[in-house]
C-alpha positions as CSV (number, residue, x, y, z in Angstrom):
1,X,2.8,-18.3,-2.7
2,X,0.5,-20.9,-4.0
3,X,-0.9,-21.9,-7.4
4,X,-2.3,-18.7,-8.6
5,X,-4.9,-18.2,-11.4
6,X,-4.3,-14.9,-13.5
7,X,-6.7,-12.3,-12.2
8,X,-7.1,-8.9,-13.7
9,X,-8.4,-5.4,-12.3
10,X,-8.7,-2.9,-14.2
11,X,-7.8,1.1,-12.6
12,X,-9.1,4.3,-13.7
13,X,-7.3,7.1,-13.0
14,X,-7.4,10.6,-13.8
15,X,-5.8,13.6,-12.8
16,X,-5.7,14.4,-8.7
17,X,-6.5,11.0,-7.6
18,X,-6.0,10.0,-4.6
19,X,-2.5,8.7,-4.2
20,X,-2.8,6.4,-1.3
21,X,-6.0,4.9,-2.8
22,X,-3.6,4.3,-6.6
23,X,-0.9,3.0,-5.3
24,X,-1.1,0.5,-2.3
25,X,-3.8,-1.3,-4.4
26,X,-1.9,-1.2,-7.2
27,X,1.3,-2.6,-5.2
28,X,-0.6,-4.8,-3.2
29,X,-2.3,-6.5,-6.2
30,X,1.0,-6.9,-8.2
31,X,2.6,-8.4,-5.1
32,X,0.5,-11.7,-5.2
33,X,0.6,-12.1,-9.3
34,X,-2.8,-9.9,-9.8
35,X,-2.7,-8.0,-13.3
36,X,-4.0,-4.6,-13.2
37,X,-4.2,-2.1,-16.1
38,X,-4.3,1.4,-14.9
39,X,-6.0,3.5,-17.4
40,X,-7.7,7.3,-18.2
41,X,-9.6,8.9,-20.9
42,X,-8.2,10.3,-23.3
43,X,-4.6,8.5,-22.2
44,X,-2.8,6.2,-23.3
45,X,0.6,3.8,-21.9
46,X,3.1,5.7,-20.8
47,X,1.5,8.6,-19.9
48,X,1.3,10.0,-16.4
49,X,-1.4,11.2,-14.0
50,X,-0.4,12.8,-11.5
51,X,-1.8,12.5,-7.3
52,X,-4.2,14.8,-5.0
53,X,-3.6,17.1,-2.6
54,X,0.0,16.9,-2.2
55,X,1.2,17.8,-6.4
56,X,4.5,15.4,-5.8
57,X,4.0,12.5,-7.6
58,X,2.5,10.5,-10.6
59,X,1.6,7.5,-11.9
60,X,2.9,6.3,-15.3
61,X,-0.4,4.9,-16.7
62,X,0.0,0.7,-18.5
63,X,-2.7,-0.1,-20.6
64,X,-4.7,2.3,-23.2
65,X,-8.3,3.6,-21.8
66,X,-9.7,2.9,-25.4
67,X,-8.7,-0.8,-25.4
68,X,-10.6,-2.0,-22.5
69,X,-13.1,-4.9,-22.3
70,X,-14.8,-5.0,-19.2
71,X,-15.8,-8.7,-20.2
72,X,-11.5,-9.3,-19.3
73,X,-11.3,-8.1,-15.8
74,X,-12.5,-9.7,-12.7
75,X,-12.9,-5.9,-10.6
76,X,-12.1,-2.2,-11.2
77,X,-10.7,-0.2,-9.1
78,X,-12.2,3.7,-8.7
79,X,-9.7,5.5,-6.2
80,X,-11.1,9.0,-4.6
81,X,-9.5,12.4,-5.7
82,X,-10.6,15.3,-7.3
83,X,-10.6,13.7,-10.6
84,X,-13.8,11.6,-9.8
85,X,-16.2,15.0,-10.7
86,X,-14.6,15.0,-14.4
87,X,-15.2,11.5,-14.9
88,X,-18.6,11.4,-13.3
89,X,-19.7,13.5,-16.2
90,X,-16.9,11.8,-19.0
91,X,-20.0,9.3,-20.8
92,X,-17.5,6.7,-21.6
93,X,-16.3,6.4,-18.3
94,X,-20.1,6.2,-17.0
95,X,-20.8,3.5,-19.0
96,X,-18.0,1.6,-18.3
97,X,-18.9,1.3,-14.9
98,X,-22.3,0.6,-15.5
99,X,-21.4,-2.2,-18.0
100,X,-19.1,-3.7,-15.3
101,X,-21.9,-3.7,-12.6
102,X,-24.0,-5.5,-15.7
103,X,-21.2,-8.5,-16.2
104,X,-21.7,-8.6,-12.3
105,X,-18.0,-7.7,-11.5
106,X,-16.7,-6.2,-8.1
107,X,-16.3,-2.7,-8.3
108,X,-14.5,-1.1,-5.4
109,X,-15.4,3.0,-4.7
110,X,-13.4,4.9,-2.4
111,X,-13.6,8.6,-0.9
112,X,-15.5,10.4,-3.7
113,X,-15.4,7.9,-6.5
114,X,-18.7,7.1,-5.7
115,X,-19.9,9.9,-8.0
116,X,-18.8,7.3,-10.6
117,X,-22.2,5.0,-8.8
118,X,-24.0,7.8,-9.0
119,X,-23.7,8.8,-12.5
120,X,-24.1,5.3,-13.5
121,X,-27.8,5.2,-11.9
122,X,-26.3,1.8,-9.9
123,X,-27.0,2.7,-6.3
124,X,-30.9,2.3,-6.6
125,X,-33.2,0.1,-4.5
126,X,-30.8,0.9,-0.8
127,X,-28.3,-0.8,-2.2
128,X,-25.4,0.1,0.9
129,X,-22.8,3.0,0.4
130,X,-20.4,4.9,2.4
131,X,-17.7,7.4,1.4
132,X,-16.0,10.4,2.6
133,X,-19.1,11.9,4.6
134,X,-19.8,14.9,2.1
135,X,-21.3,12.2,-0.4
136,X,-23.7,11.1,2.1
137,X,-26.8,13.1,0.7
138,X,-25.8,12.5,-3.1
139,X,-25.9,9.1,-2.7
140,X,-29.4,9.1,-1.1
141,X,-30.7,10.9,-3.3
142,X,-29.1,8.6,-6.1
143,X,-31.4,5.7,-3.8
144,X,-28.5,4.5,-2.0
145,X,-28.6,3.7,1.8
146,X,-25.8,5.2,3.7
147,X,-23.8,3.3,5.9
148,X,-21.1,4.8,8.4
149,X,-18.8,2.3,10.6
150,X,-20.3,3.0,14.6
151,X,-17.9,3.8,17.4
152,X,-15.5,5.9,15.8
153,X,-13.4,8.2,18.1
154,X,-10.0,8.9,16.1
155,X,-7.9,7.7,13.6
156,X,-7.2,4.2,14.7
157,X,-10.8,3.0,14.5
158,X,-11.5,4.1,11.0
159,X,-11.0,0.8,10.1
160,X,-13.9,-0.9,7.9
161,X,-15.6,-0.7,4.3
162,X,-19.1,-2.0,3.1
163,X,-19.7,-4.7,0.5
164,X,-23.4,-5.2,-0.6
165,X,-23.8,-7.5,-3.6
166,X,-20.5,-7.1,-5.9
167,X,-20.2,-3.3,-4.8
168,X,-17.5,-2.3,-2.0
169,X,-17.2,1.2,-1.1
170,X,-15.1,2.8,1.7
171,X,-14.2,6.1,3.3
172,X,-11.2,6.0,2.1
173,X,-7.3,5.2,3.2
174,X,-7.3,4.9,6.9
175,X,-9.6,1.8,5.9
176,X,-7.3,0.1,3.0
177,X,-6.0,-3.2,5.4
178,X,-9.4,-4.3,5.6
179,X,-10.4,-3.3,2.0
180,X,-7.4,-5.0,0.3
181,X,-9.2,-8.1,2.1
182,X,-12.5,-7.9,1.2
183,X,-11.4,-7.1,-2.4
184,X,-8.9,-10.3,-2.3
185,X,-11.3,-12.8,-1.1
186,X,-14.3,-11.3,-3.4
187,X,-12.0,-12.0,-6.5
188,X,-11.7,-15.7,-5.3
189,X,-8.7,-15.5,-3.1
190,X,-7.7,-17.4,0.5
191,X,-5.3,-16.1,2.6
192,X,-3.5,-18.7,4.6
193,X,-0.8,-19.1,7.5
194,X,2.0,-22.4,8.1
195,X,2.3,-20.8,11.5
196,X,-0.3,-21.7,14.3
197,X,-0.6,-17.7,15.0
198,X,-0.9,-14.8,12.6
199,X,2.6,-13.2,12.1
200,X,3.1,-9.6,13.4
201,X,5.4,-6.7,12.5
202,X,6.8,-3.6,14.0
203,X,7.6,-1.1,11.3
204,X,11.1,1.3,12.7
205,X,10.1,4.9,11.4
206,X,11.4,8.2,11.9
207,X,10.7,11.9,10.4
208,X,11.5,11.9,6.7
209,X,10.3,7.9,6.2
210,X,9.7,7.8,2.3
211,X,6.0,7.4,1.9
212,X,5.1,4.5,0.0
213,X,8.0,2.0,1.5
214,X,6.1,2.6,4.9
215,X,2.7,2.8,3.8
216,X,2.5,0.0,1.2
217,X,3.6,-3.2,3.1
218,X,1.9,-1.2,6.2
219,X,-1.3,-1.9,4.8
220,X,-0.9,-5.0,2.5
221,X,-0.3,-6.6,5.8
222,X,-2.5,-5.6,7.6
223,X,-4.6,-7.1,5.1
224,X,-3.3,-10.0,5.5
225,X,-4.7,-10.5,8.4
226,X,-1.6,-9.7,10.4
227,X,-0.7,-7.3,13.8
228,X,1.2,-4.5,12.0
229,X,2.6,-1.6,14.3
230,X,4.8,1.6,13.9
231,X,7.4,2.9,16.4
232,X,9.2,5.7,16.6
233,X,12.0,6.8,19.5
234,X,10.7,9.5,21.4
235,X,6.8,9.1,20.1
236,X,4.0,8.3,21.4
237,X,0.8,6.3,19.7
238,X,-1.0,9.5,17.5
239,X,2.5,11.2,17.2
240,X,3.0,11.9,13.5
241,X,6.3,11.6,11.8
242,X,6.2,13.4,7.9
243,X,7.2,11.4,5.0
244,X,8.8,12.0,1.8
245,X,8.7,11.0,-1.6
246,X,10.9,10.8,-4.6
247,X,10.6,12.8,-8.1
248,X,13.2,12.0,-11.0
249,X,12.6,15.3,-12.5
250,X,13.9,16.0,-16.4
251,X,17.6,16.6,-16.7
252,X,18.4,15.6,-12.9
253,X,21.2,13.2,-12.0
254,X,19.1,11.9,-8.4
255,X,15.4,12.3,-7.5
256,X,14.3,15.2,-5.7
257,X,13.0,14.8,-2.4
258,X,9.8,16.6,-1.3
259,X,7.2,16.7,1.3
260,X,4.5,14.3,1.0
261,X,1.9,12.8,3.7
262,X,2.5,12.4,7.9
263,X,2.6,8.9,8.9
264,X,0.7,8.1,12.9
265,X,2.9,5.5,15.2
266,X,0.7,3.5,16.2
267,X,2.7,2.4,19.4
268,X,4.4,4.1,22.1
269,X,8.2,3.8,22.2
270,X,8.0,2.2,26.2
271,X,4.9,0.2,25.1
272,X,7.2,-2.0,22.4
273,X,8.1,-5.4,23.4
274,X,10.2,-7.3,21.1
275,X,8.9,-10.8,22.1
276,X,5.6,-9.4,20.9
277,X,6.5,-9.7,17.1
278,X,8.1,-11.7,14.9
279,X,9.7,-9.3,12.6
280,X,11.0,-5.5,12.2
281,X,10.5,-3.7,9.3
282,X,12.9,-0.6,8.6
283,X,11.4,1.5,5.4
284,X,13.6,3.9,3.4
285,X,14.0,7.3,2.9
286,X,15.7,9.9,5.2
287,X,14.5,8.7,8.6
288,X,17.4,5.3,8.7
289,X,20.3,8.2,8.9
290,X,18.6,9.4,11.4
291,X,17.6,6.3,13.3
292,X,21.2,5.5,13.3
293,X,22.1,7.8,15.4
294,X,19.7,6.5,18.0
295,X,20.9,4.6,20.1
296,X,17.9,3.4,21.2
297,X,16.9,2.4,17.9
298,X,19.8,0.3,16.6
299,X,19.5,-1.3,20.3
300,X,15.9,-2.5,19.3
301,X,17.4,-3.9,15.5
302,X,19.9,-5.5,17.4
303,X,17.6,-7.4,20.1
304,X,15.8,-8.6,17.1
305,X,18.8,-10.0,15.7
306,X,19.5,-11.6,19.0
307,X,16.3,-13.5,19.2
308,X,16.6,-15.4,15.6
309,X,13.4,-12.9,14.4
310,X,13.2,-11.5,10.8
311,X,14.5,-8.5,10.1
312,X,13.6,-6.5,7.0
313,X,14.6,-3.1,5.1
314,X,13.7,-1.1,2.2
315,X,16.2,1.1,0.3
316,X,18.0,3.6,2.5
317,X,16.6,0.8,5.0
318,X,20.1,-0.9,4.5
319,X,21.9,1.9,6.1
320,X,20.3,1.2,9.6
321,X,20.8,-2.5,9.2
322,X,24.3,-2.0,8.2
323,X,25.3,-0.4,11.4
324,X,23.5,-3.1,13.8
325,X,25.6,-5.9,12.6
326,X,22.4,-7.6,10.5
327,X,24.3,-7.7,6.9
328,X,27.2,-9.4,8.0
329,X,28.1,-12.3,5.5
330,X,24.2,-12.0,4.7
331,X,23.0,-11.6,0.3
332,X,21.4,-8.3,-0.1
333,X,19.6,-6.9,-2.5
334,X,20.8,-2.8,-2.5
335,X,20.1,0.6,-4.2
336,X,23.3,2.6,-5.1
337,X,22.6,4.9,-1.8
338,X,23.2,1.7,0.6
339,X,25.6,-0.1,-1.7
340,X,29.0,1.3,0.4
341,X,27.0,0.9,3.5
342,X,26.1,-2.9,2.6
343,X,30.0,-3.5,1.8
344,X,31.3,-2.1,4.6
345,X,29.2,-3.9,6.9
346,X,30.1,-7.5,5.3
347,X,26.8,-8.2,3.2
348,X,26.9,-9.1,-0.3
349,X,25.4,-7.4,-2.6
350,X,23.6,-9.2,-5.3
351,X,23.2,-6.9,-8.3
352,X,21.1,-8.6,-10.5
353,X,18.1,-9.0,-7.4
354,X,15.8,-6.4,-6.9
355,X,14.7,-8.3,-3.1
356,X,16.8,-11.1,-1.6
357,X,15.8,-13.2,1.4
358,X,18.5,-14.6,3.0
359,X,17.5,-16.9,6.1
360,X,15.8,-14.3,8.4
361,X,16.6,-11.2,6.5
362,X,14.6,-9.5,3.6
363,X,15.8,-7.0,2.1
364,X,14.7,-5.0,-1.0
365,X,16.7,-2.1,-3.5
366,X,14.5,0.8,-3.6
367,X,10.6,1.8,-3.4
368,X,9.7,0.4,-6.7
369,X,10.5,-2.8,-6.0
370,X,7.5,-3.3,-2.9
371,X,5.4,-5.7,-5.0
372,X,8.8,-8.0,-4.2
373,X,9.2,-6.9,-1.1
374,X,5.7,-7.5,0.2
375,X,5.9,-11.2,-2.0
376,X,9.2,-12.3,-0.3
377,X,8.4,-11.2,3.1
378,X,4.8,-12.7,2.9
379,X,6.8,-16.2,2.0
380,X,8.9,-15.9,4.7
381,X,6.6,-15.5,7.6
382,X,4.5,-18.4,6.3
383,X,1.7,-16.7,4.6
384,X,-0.3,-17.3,1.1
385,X,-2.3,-15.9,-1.5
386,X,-4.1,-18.5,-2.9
387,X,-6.5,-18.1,-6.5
């Protein structure tokens, strides 16, 4: 991907945080050789925090909240959640914000994490803020100047954050394509294509898509400056297909799976032209056993294949692939869900890899392994993260 200079961001995470806002960030980051230490008071590594709204899921903290030295990091990273009011009145966390807006370091808000601003006394003399719109009167009165993107109708157009000096803030998840940008360029980064046009994906998703395996390269390529859509047989644009998400609970051979987020298509099913991207993306989860059973959906793998365009999977991904002829005498990288399925279909499996690319086929082993993912499908399509 480019010579890359370490850069470090430093997290801070607490309990209810927003789980969008933690972990595509945190993926997204790792995926182009950016450090970042997620931390919490009173925490330490290895313990967990777990996510908002939906109680599902964690994250396993990696650095120690006592340990950190502002002067090492070149941004932090505030997502929204509940958690936010605690640490808005936590002093130690208060003035480690402040001291990073001191050094003159980026520090990205999001959703209600603009308390932290607040609290800090940092969003004096106008300076511009938005956020989810419930913070609009607390930051005026803490002598910010509210900003709020014009022209939105639904959904789709919540597109755009606000950086004024070395602050970003955002309303929040809908916006993170655009966000991941800003943040990557602001921390010295250029994004660059081989290709004379931008690359563009088509994401295959169905009802029971696991959560982060759709939304993570979703979004890290979108902020990469690419056309990024999601189709779904039978849906329309706005149609909503639920997601899930996997919990290795104590004492429990596989992870449970449980209700998390819905995921919008973004395209309608008759609207989708093959010749207008350059690769298809099939995420994990549940949704691939049922896509297989569509025709209509391993036709569109298969036209894909026909047309030398990449072709990509995640996880369970493998089991669609497998039935639309794309493994055969292709390397794989495979969980043990997909491993028959991979066999079976004349792919070799290459234990030892997490992701594999293997002329125009990506392929990745399970949901942890999306910094990868994103990494080796990035290369592939001709695009760089340069530091």
């Amino acid at each position: 991907m480019g010579s890359m200079a370490q850069k470090s961001v430093l997290m801070l995470c607490g309990e209810f945080m927003e789980a969008y806002e933690t972990t595509v960030p945190l993926y997204f980051l790792q995926a182009f050789g950016v450090s970042v230490h997620c931390v919490s008071p009173g925490r330490k590594t290895g313990d967990k925090c777990i996510y908002s709204e939906l109680v599902v899921d964690h994250l396993t903290l990696n650095a120690n909240f006592h340990e950190v030295i502002p002067e090492q990091y070149d941004a932090i990273i505030i997502p929204g959640g509940r958690f936010t009011e605690l640490l808005s009145t936590d002093e130690k966390c208060v003035s480690m914000v402040a001291r990073f807006a001191e050094l003159g370091k980026i520090i990205l808000t999001s959703c209600h994490s603009q308390l932290l601003l607040a609290a800090a006394g940092i969003l004096g003399r106008g300076m511009k803020c938005t956020a989810f719109e419930s913070m609009k009167p607390f930051i005026e009165l803490s002598g910010g100047s509210w900003w709020q993107q014009p022209g939105v109708q639904t959904l789709f157009d919540i597109t755009d954050c606000v950086m004024d000096g070395k602050f970003i803030s955002t309303l929040g998840w809908p916006t993170l394509g655009n966000t991941l940008r800003v943040l990557l360029e602001s921390i010295g980064s250029k994004i660059t294509c081989s290709k004379e046009t931008q690359p563009s994906l088509l994401f295959l998703i169905g009802d029971c898509v696991e959560d982060y395996s759709i939304n993570v390269p979703f979004k890290a390529f979108q902020a990469l400056g690419c056309k990024v859509d999601a189709v779904s047989p039978n849906k329309k644009k706005g149609d909503k297909c639920a997601t899930i998400v996997h919990d290795l609970e104590e004492g429990r051979q596989l992870p449970t799976e449980k209700s998390s987020h819905n995921f919008y298509v973004t395209v309608a099913w008759e609207d989708v032209s093959v010749d207008d991207y350059d690769c298809i993306v099939v995420p994990g989860g549940r949704s691939p056993e049922l896509l297989v059973m569509n025709d209509k959906a391993v036709g569109l793998i298969k036209k894909f294949v026909e047309k030398g365009k990449f072709v990509a999977a995640i996880g369970m991904g493998n089991w669609l692939l497998a039935a639309t002829g794309a493994l055969k005498k292709k390397r794989c990288a495979s969980g043990y869900g997909t491993k028959v399925a991979v066999k079976v279909a004349g792919g070799q499996i290459l234990e030892s890899e997490q992701c594999v690319t293997d002329d125009k086929l990506v392929t990745a082993a399970t949901t942890s392994d999306l910094p990868a993912f994103v990494h080796a499908l990035s290369t592939a399509l001709g695009l760089s993260v340069v530091f």
